[in-house]
PDB file with one MODEL, atoms N, CA, C and O in Angstrom:
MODEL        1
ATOM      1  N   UNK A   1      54.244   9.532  13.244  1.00  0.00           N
ATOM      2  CA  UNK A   1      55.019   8.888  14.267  1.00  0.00           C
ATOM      3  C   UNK A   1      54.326   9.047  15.627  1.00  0.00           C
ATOM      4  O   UNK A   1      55.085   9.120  16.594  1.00  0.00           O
ATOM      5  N   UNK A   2      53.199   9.103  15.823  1.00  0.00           N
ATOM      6  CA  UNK A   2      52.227   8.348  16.638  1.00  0.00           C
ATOM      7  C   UNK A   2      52.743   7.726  17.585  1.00  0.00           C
ATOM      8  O   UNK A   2      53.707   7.091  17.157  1.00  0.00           O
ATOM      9  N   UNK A   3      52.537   7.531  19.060  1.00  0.00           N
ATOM     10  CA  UNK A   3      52.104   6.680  19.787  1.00  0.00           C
ATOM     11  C   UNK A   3      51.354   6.657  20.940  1.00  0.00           C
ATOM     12  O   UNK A   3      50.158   6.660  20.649  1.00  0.00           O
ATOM     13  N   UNK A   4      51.569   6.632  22.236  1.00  0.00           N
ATOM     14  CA  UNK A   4      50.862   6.600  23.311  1.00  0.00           C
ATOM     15  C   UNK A   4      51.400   7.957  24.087  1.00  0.00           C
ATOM     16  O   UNK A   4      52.494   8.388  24.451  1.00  0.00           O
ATOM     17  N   UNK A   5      49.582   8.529  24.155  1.00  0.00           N
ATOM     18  CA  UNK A   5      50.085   9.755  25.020  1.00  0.00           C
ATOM     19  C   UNK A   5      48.991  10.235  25.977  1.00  0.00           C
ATOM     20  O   UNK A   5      47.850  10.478  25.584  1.00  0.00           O
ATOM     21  N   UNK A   6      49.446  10.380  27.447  1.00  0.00           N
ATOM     22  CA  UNK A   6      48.331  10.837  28.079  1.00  0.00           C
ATOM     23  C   UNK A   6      48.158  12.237  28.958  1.00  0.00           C
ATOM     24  O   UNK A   6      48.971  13.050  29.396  1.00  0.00           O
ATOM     25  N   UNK A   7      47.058  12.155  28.994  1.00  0.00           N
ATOM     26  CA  UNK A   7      46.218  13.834  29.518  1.00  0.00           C
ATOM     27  C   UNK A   7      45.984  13.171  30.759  1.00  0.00           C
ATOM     28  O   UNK A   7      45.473  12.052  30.807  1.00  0.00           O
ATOM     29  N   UNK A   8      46.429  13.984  32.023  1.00  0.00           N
ATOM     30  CA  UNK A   8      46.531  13.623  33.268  1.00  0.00           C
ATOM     31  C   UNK A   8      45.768  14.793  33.937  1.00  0.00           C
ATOM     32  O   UNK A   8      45.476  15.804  33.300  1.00  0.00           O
ATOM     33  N   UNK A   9      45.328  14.553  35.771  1.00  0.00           N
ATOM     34  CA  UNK A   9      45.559  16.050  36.729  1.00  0.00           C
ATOM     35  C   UNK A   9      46.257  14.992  37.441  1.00  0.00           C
ATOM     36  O   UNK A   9      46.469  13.784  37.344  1.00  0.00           O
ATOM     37  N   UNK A  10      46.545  16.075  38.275  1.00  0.00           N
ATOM     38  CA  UNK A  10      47.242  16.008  39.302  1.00  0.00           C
ATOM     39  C   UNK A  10      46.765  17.305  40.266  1.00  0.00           C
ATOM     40  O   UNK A  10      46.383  18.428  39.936  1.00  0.00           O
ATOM     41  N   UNK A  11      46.981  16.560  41.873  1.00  0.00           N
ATOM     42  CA  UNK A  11      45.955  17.252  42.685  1.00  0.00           C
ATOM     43  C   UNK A  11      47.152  17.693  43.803  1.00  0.00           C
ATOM     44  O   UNK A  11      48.255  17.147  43.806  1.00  0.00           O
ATOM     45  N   UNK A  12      46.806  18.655  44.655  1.00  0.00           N
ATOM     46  CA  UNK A  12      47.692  18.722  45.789  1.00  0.00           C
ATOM     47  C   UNK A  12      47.373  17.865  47.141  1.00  0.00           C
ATOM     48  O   UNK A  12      46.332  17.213  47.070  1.00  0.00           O
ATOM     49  N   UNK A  13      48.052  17.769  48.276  1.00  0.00           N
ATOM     50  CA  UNK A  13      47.364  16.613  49.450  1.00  0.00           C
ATOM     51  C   UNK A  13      46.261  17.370  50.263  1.00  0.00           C
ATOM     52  O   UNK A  13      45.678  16.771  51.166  1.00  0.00           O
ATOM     53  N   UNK A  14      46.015  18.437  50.019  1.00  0.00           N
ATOM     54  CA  UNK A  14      44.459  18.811  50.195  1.00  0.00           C
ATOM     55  C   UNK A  14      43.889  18.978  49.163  1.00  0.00           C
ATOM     56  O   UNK A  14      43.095  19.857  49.500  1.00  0.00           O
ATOM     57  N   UNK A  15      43.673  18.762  48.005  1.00  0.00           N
ATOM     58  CA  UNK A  15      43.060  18.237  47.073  1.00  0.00           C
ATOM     59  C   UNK A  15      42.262  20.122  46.285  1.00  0.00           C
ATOM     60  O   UNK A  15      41.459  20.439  45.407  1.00  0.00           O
ATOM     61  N   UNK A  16      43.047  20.762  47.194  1.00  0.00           N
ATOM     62  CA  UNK A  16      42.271  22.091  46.742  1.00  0.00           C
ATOM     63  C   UNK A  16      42.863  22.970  45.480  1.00  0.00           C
ATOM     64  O   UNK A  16      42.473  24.129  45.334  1.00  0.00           O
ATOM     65  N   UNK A  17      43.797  22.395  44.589  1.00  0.00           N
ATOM     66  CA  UNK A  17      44.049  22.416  43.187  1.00  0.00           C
ATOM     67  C   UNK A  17      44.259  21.024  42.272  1.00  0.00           C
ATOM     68  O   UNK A  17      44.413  19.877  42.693  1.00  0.00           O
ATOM     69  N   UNK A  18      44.231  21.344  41.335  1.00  0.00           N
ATOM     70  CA  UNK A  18      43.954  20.537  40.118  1.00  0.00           C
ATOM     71  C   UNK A  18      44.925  21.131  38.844  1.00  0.00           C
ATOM     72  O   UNK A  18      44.854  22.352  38.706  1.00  0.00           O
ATOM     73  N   UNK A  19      45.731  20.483  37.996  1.00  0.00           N
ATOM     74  CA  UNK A  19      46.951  20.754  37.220  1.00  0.00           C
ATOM     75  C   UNK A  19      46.191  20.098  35.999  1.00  0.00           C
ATOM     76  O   UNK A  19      45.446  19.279  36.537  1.00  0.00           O
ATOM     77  N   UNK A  20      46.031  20.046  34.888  1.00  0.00           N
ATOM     78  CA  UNK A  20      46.166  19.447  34.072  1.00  0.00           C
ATOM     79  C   UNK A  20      47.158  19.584  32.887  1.00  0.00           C
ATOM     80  O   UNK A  20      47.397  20.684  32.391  1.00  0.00           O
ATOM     81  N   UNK A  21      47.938  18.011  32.286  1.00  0.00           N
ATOM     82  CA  UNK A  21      48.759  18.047  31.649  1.00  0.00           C
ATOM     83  C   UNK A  21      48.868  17.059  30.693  1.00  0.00           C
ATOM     84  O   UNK A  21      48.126  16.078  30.729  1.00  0.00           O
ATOM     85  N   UNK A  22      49.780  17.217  29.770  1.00  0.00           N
ATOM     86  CA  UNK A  22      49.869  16.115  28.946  1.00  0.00           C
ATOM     87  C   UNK A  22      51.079  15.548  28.322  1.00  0.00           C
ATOM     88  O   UNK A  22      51.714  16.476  27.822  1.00  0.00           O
ATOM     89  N   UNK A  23      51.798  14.159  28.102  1.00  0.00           N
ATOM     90  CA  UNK A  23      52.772  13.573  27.653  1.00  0.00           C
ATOM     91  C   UNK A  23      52.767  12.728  27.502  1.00  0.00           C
ATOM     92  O   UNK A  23      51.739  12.127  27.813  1.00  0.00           O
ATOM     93  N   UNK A  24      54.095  11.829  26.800  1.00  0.00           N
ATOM     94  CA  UNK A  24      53.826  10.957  26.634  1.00  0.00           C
ATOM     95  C   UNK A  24      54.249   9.522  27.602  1.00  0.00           C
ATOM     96  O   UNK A  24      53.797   8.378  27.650  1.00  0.00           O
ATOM     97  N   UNK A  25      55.235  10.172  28.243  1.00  0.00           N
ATOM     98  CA  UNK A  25      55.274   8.753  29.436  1.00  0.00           C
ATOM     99  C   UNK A  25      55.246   9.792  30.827  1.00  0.00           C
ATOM    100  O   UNK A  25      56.059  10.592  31.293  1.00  0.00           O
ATOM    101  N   UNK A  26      53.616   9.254  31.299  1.00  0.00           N
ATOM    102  CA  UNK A  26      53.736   9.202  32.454  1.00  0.00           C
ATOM    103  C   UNK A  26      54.256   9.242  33.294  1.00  0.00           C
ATOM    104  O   UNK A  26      54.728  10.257  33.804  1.00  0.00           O
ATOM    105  N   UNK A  27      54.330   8.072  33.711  1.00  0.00           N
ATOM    106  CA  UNK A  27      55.217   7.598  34.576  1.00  0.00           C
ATOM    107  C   UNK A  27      56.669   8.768  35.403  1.00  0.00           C
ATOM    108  O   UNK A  27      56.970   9.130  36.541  1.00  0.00           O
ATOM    109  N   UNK A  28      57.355   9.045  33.550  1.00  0.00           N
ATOM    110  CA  UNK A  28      58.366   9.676  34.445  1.00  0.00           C
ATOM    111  C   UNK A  28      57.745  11.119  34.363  1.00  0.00           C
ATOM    112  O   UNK A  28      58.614  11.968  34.562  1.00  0.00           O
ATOM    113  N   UNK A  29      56.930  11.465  34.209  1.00  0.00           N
ATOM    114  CA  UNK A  29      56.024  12.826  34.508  1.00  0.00           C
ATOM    115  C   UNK A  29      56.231  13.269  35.765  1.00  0.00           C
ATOM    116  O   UNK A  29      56.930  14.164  36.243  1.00  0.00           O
ATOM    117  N   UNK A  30      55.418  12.395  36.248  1.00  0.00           N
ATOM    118  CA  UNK A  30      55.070  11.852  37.345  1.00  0.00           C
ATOM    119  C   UNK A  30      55.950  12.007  38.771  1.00  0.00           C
ATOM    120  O   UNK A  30      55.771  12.629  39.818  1.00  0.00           O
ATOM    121  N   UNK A  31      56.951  11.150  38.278  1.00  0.00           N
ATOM    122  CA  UNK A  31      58.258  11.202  38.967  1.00  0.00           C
ATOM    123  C   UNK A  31      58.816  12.796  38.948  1.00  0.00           C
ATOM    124  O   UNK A  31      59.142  13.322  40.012  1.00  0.00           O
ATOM    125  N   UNK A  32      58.898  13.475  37.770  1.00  0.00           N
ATOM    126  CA  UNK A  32      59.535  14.823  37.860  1.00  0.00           C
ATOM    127  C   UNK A  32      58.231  15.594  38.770  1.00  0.00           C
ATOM    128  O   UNK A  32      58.607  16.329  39.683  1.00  0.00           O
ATOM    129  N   UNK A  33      57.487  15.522  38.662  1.00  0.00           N
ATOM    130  CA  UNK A  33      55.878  16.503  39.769  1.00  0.00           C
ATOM    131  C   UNK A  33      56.898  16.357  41.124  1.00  0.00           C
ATOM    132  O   UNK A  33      57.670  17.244  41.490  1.00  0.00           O
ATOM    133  N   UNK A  34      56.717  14.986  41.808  1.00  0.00           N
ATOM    134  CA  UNK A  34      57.129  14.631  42.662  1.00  0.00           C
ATOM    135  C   UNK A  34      58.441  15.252  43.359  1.00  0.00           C
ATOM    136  O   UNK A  34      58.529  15.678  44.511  1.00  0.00           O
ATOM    137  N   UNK A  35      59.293  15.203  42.512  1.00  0.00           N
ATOM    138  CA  UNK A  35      60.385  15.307  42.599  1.00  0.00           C
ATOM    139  C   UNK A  35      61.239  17.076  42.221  1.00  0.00           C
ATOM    140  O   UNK A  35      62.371  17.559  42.191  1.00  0.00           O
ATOM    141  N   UNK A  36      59.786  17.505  41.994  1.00  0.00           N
ATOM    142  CA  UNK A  36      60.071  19.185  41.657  1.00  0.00           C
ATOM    143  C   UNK A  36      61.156  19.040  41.330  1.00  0.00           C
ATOM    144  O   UNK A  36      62.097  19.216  42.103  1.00  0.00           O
ATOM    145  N   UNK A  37      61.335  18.559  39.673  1.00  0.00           N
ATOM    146  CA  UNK A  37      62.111  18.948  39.070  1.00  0.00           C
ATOM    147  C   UNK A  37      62.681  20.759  38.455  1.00  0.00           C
ATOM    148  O   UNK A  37      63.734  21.361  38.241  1.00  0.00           O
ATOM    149  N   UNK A  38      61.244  20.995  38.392  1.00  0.00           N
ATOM    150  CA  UNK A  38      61.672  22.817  37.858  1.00  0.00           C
ATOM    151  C   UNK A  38      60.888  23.464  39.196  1.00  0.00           C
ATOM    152  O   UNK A  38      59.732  23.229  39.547  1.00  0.00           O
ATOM    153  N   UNK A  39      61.932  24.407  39.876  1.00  0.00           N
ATOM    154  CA  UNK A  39      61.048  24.338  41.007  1.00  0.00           C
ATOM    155  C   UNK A  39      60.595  25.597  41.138  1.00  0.00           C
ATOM    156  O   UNK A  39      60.388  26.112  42.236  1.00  0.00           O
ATOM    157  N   UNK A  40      60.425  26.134  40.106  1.00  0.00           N
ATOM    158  CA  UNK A  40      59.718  27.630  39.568  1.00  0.00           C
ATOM    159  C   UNK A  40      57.528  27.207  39.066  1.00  0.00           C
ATOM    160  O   UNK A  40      56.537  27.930  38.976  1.00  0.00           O
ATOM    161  N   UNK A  41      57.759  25.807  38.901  1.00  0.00           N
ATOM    162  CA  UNK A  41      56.710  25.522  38.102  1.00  0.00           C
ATOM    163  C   UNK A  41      55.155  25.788  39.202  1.00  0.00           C
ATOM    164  O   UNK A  41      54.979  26.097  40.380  1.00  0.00           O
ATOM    165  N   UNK A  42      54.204  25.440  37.942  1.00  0.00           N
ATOM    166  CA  UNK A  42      53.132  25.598  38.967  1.00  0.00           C
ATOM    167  C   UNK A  42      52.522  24.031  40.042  1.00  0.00           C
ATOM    168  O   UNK A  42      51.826  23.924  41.053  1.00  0.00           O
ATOM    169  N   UNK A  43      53.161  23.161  39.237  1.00  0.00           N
ATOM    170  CA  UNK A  43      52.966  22.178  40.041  1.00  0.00           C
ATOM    171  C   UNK A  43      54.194  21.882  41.146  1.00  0.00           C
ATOM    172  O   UNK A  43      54.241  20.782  41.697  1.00  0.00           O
ATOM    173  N   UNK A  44      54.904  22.630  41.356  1.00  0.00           N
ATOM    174  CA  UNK A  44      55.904  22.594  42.151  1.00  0.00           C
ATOM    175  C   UNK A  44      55.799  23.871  43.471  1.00  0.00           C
ATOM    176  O   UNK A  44      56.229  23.757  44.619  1.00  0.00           O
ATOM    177  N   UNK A  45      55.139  24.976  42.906  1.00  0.00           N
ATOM    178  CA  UNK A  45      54.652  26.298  43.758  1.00  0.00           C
ATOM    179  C   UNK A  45      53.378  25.329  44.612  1.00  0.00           C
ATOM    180  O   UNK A  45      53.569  25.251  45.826  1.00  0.00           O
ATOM    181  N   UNK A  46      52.392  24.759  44.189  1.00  0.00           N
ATOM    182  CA  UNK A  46      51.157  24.398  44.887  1.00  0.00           C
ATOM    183  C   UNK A  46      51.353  22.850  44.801  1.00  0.00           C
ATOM    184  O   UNK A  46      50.391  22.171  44.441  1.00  0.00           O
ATOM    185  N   UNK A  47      52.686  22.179  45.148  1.00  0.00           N
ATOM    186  CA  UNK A  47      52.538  20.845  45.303  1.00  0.00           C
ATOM    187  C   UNK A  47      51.514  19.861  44.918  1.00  0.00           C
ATOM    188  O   UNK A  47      50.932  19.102  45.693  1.00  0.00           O
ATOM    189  N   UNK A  48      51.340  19.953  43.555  1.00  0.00           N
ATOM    190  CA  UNK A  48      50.374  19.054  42.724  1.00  0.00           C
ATOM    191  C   UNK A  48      51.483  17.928  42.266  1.00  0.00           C
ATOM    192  O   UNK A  48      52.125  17.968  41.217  1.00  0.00           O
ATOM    193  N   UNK A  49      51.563  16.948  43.250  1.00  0.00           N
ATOM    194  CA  UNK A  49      51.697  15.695  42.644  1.00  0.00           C
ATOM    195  C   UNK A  49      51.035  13.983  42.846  1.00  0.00           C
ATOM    196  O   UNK A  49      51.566  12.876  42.753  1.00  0.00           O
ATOM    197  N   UNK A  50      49.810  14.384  43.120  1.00  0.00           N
ATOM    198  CA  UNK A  50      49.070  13.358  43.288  1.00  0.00           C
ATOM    199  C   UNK A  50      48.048  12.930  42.156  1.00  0.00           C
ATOM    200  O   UNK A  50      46.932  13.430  42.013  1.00  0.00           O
ATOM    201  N   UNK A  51      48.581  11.961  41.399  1.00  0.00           N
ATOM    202  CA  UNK A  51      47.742  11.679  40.048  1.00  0.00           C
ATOM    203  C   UNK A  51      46.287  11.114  40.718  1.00  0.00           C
ATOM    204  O   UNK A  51      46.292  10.213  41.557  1.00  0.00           O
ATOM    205  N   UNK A  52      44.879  11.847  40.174  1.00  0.00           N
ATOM    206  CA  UNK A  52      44.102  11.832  40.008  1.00  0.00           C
ATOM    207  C   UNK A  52      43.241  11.055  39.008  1.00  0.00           C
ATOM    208  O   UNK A  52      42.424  10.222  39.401  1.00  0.00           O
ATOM    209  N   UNK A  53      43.392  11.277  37.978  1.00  0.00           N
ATOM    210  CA  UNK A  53      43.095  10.515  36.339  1.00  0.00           C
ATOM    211  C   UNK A  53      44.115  11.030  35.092  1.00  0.00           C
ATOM    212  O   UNK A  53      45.072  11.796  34.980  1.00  0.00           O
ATOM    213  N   UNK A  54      43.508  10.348  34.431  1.00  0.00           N
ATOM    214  CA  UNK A  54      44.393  10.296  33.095  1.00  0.00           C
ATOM    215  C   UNK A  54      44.069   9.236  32.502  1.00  0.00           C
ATOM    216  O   UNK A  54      43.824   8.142  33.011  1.00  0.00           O
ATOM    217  N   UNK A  55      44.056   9.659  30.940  1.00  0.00           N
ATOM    218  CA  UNK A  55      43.369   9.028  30.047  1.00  0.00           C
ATOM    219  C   UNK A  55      44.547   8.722  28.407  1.00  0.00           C
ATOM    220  O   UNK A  55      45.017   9.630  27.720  1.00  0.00           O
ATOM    221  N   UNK A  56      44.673   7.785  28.261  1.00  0.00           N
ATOM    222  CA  UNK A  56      45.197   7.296  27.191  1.00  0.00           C
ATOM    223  C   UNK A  56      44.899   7.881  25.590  1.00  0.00           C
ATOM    224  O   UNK A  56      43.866   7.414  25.110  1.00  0.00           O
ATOM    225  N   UNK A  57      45.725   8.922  24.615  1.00  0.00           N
ATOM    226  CA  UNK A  57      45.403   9.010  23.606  1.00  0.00           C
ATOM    227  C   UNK A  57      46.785   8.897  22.469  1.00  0.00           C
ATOM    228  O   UNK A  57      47.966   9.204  22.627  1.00  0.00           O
ATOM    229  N   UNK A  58      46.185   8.426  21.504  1.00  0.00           N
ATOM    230  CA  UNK A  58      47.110   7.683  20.172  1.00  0.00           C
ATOM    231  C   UNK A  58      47.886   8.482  19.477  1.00  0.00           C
ATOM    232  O   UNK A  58      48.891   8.168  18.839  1.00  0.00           O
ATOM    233  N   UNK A  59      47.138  10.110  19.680  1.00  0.00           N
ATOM    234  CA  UNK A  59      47.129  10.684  18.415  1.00  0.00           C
ATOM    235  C   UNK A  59      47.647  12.139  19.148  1.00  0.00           C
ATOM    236  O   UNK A  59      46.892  12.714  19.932  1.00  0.00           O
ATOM    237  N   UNK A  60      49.043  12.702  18.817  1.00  0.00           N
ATOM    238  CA  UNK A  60      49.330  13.776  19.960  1.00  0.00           C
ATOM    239  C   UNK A  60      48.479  15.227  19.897  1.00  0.00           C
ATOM    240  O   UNK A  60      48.344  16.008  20.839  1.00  0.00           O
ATOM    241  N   UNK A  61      47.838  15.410  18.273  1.00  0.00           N
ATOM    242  CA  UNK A  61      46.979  16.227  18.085  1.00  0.00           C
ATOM    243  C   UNK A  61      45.938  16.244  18.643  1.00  0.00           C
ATOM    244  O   UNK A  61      45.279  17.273  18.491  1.00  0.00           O
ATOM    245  N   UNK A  62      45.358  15.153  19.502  1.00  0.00           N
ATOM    246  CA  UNK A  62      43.840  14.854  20.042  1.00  0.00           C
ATOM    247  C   UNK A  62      44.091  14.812  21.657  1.00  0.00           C
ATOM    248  O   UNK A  62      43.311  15.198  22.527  1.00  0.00           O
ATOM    249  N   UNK A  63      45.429  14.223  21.829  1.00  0.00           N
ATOM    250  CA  UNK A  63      45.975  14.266  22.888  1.00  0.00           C
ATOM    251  C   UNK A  63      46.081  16.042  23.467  1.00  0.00           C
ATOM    252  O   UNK A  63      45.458  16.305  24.495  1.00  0.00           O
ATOM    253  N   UNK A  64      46.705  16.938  22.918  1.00  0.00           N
ATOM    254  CA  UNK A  64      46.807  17.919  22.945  1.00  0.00           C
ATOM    255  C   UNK A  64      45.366  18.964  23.346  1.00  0.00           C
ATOM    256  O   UNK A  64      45.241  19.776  24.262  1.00  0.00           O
ATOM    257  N   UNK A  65      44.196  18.476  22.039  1.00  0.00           N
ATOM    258  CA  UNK A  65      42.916  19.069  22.147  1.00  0.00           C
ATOM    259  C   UNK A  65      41.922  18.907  23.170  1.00  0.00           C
ATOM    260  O   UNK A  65      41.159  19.781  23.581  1.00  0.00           O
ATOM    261  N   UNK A  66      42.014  17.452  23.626  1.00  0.00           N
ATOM    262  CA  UNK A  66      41.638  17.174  24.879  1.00  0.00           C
ATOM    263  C   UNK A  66      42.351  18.122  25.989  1.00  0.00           C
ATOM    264  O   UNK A  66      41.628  18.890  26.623  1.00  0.00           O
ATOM    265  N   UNK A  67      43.758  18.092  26.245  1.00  0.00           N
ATOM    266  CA  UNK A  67      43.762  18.810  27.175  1.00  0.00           C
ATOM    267  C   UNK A  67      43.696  20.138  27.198  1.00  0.00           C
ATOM    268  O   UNK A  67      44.301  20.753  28.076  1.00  0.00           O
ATOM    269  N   UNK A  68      43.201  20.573  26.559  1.00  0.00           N
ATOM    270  CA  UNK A  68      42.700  21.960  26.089  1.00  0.00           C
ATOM    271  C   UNK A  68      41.255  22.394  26.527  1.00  0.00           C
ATOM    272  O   UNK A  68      40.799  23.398  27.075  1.00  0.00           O
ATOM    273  N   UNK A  69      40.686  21.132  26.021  1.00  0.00           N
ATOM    274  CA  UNK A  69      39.028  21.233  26.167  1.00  0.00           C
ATOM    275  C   UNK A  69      38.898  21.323  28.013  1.00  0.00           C
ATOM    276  O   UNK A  69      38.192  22.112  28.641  1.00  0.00           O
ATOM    277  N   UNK A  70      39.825  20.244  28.587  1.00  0.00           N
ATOM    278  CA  UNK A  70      39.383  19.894  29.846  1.00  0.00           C
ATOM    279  C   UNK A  70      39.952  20.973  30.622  1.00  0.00           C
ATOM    280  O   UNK A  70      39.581  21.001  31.795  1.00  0.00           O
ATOM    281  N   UNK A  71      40.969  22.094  30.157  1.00  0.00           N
ATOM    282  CA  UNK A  71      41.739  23.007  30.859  1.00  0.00           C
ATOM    283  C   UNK A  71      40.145  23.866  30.932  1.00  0.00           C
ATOM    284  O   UNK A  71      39.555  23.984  32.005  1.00  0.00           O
ATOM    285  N   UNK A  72      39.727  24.283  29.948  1.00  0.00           N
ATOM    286  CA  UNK A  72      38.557  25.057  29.769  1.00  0.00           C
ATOM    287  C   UNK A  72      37.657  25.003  30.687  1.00  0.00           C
ATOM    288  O   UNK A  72      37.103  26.038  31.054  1.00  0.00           O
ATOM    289  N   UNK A  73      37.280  23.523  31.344  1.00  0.00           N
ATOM    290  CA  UNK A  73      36.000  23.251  32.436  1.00  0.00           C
ATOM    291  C   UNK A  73      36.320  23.973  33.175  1.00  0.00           C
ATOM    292  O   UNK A  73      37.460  24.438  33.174  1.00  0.00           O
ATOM    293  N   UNK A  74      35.207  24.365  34.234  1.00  0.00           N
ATOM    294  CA  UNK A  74      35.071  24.477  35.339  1.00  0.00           C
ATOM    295  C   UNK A  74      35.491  23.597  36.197  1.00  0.00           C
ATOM    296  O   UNK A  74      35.828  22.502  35.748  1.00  0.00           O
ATOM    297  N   UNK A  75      35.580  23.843  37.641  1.00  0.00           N
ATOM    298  CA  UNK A  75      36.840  22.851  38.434  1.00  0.00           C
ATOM    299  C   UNK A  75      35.487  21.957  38.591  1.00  0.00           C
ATOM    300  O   UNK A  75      35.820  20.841  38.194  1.00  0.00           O
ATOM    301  N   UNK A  76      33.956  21.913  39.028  1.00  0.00           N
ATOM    302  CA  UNK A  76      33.077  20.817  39.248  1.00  0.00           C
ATOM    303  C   UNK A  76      33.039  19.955  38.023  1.00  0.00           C
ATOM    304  O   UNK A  76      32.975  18.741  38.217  1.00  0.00           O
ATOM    305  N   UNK A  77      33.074  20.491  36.528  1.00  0.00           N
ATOM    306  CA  UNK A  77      32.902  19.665  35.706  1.00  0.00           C
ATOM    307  C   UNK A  77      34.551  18.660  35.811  1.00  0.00           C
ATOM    308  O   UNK A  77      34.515  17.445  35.618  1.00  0.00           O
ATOM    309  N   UNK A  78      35.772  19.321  36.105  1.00  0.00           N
ATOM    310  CA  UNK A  78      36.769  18.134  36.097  1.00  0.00           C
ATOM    311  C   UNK A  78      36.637  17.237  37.397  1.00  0.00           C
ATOM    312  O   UNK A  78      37.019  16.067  37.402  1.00  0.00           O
ATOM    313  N   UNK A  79      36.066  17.866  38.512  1.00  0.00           N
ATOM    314  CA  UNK A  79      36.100  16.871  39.802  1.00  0.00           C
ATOM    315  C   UNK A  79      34.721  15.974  39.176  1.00  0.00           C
ATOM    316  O   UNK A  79      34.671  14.821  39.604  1.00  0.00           O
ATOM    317  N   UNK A  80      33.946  16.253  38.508  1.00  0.00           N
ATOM    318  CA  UNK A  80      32.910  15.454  38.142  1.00  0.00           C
ATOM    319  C   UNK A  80      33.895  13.878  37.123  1.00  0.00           C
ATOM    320  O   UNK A  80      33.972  12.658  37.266  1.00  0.00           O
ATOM    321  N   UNK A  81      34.269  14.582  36.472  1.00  0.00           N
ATOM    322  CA  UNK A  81      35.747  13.826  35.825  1.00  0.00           C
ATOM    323  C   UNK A  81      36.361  12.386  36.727  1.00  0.00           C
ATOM    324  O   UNK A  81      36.064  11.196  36.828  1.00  0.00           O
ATOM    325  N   UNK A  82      37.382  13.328  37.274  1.00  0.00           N
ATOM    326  CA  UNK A  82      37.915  12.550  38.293  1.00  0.00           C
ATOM    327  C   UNK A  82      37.135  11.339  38.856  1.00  0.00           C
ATOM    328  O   UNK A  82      37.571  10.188  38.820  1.00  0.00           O
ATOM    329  N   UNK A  83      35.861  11.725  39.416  1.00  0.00           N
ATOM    330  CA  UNK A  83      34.995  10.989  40.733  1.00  0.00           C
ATOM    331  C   UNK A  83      34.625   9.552  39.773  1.00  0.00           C
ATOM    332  O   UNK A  83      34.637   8.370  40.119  1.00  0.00           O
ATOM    333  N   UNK A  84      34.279  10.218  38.355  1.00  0.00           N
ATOM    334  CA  UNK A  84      33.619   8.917  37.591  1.00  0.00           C
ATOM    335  C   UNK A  84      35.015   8.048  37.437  1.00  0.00           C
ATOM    336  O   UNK A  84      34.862   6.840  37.617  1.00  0.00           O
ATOM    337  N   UNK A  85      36.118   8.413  37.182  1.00  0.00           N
ATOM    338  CA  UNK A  85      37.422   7.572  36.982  1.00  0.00           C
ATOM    339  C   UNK A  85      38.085   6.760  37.946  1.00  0.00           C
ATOM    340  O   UNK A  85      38.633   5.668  37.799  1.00  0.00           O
ATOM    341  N   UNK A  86      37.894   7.730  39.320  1.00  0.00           N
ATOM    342  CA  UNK A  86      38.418   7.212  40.282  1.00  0.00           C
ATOM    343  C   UNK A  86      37.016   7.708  41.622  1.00  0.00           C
ATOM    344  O   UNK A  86      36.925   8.678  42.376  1.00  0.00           O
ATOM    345  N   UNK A  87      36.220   6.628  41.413  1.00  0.00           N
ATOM    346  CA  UNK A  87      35.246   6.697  43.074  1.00  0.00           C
ATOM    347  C   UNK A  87      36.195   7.433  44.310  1.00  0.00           C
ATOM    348  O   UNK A  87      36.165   8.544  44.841  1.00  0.00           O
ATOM    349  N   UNK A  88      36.943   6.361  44.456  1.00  0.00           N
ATOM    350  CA  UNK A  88      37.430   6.339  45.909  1.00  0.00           C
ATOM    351  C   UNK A  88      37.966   8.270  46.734  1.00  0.00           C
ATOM    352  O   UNK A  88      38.299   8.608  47.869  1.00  0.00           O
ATOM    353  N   UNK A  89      37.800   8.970  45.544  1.00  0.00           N
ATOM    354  CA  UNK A  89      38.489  10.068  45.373  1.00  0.00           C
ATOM    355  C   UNK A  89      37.023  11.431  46.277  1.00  0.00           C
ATOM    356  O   UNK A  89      37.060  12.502  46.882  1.00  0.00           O
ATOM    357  N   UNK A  90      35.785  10.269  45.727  1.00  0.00           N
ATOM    358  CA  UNK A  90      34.633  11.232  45.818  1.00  0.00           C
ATOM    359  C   UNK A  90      34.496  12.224  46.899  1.00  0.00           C
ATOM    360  O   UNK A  90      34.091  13.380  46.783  1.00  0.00           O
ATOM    361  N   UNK A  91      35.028  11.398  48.356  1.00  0.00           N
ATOM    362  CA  UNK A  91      34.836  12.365  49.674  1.00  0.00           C
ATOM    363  C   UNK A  91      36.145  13.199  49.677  1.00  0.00           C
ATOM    364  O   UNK A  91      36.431  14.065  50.504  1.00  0.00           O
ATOM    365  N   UNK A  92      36.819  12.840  48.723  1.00  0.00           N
ATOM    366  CA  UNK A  92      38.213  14.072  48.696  1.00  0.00           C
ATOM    367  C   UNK A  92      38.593  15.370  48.360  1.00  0.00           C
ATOM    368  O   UNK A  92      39.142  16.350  48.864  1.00  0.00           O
ATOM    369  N   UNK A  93      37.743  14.747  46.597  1.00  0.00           N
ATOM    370  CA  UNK A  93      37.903  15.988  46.087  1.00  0.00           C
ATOM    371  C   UNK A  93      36.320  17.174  45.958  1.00  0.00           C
ATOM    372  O   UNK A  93      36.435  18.310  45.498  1.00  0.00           O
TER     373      UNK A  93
ENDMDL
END
């Protein structure tokens, strides 16, 4: 029972953390970051709600492993990430 699921960061408005996460709708992810829904969390302590990238996967097991692998990088190898996904980001992050 498969479907669409994505591995996101999310950055703070000085861009000096990076969150990575994963689910399956966005969108209202997204909305809860924003909206510090749990306001104990770590994206709610260091105001990470500025989506950065995120990438589309089918399969929640791969979905999952990915964000595993990418938790693992170093913060240059994910801003290396980011910059290729989103240019406009380059003098930011």
């Amino acid at each position: 029972m498969d479907k669409n699921f994505y591995i996101y960061i999310l950055t703070n408005p000085r861009h000096t953390v990076l969150y990575v996460g994963v689910i399956n709708n966005l969108d209202r992810r997204i909305f809860e970051h924003k909206d510090k829904i749990n306001k104990k969390s770590f994206t709610s302590k260091y105001n990470c709600s500025k989506l950065v990238y995120f990438e589309n996967v089918e399969v929640v097991i791969s979905a999952i492993e990915r964000e595993k692998e990418i938790k693992k990088w170093r913060r240059e190898k994910k801003i290396f990430l980011i910059n290729s996904f989103n240019p406009e980001l380059a003098r930011f992050v």
